[in-house]
N, C-alpha and C positions, 0 to 999 in steps of 0.2 A: 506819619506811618511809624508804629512801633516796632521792636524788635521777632516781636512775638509774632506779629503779623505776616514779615515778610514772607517766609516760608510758601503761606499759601498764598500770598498775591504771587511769587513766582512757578509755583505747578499751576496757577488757572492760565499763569501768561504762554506755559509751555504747553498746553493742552489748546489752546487756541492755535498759538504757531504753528501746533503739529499738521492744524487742517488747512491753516489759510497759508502754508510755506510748502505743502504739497501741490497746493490747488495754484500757488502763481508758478512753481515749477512747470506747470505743465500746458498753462492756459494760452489762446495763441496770440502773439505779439509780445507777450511777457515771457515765454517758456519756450523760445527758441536759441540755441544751440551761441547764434551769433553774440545775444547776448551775454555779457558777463558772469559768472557765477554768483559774483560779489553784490554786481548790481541787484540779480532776483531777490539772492539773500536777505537785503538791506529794505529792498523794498515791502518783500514779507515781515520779514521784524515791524518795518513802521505800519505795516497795515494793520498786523496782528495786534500794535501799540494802540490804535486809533477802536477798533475793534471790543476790545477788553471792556472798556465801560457800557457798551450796548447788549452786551452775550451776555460779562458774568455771570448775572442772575441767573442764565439756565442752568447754572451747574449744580451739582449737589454741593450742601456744603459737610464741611469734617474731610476732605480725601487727601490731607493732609496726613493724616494719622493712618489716612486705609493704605497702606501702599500697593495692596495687590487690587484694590480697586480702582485705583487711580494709573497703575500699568495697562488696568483692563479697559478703559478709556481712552488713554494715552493709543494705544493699538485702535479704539474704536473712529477716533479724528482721525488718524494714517488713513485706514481704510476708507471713510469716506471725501477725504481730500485727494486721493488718491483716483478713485471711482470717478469724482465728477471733473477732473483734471483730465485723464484718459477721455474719457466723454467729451468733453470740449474737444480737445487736440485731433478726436474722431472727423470733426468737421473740416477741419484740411485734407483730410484721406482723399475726399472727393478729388480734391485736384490732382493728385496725384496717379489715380485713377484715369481722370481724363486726360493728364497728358500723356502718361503709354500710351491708352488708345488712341490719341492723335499721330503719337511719334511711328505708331505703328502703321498707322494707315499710309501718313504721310512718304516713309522711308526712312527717317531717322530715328527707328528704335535702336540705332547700335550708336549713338552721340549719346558719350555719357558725360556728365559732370559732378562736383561739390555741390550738394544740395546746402547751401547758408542757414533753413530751417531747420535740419538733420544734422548736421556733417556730416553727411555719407554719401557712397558714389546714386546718383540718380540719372533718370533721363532726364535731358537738356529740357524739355519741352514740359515736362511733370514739375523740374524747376520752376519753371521762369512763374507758371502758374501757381503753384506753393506760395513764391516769392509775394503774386501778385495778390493772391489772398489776405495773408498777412499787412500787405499795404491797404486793403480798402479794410481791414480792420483799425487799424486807426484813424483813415479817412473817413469812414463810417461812423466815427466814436462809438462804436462798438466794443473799445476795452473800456469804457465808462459802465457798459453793461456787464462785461466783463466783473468789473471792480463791485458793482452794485449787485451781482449775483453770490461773489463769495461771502456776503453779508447776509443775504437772503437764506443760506445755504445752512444756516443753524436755525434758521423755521423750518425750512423743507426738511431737516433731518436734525432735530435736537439731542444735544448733546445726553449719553448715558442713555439712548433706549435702544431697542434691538435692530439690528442693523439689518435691514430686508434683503438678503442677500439674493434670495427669490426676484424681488425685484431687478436688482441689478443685471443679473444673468440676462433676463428679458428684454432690457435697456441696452441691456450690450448688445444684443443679440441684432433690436432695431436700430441701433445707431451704424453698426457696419452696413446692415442690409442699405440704409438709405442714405451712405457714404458712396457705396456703388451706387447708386440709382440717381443718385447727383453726377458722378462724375461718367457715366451712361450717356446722359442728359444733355451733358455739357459736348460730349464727344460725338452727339448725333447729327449735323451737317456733316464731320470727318470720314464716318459711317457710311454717311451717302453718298462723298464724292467718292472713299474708296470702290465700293461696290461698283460705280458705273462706270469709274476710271478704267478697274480694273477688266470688268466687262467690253469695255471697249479697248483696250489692250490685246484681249483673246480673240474677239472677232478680228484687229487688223494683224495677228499673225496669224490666222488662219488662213488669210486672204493674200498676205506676204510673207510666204513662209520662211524665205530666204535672206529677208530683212532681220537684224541686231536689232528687238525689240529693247530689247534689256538697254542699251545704253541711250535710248533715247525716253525711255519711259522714266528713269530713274530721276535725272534733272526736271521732266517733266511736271511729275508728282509734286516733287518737291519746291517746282515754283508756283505751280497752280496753290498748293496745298499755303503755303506762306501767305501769299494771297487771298485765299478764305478765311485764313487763320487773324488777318490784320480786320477783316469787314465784321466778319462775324464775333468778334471777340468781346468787342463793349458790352453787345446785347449779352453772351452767355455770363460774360463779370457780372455783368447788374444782377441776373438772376444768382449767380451764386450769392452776390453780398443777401440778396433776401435768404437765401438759405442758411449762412450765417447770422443773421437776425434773430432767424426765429430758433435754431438751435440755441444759440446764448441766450436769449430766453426763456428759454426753460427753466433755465436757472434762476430766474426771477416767478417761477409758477406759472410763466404763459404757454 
């Protein structure tokens, strides 16, 4: 490599980084909270290393010399490593999603904890599911899919054209809607035990009026609810890891 050269082999390294060190910021199993700074960082740099000889070519060449061309680039990787980083990460929402609605049904919407995914205060129960997300992400090798999407991700969107902002909006729009509708989904057994629980709660103090319904229903809930929550939980995990499938997917064009 010559002198002359280097210049632009380091703005095409820096314009790759820019998308592929936004996009493992964010993506999940790589871009949670627990992990290191250092670690994503490192891991970006070598992806974006490994990266450089299969992209290049898309780029223009001369943006050595353009520099307001190559800022207006520079800003167009942010944004779309940014997009489909957010996008990915959308697919956790779901859990979190279904565990209020569990915690609420159950009685413990007021247990809060350290979300490890987040650092931030969460419910216990939107935790633990967060948590378990993330773990059938690697047991799934679904950060394989992961890895093979941020690769994919400069055919789906090559580098220097207009950036469909239109589109995004729309994509945003469907990835929360069917964030809820996963975690809806997931929290429909909880749904029903509340409903009848609660249901049959009103009919026996109507019938006992004189009875502390309150301090007998409240441990009740919550050990019935614990107990739905251990039977039914494998089936509704498996259906999320498919939901995570076919979202990372996407990324790959499917």
């Amino acid at each position: 490599m010559t002198i002359h050269l280097l210049p632009s082999v380091a703005l095409l390294y820096m314009l790759i980084f820019a998308r592929v060190g936004a996009l493992v910021m964010l993506l999940p199993g790589f871009g949670e909270t627990a992990v290191p700074a250092r670690i994503r960082l490192g891991f970006a740099l070598f992806l974006a290393l490994l990266l450089q000889p299969l992209v290049v070519k898309l780029y223009p060449a001369g943006l050595a010399t353009r520099f307001p061309a190559a800022m207006a680039m520079l800003a167009g990787e942010l944004t779309i490593g940014l997009f489909l980083g957010m996008a990915t990460r959308l697919l956790l929402a779901g859990a979190q999603v279904a565990g209020a609605t569990i915690a609420t049904q159950l009685g413990l919407g007021f247990a809060m904890t350290v979300d490890p995914t987040q650092g931030q205060q969460g419910i216990i129960v939107g935790n633990f599911l967060a948590l378990l997300a993330v773990m059938l992400v690697f047991v799934g090798d679904l950060h394989h899919v992961s890895i093979a999407g941020v690769a994919h991700s400069f055919s789906l969107f090559p580098p220097g054209e207009w950036i469909p902002t239109g589109d995004f909006a729309a994509a945003t729009v469907k990835l929360v809607g069917e964030s809820f509708e996963v975690g809806v989904r997931v929290s429909a057994p909880f749904l029903a035990f509340g409903l009848v629980f609660n249901l049959g709660l009103g009919m026996l103090q109507k019938m006992m009026p004189q009875f502390q319904i309150y301090f007998a229903a409240m441990p009740l809930s919550i050990g019935l609810g614990l107990l739905l929550f251990g039977l039914v939980l494998a089936a509704t995990m498996a259906w999320y890891a498919d939901h995570l499938r076919d979202g990372l997917g996407r990324l790959l064009g499917g």
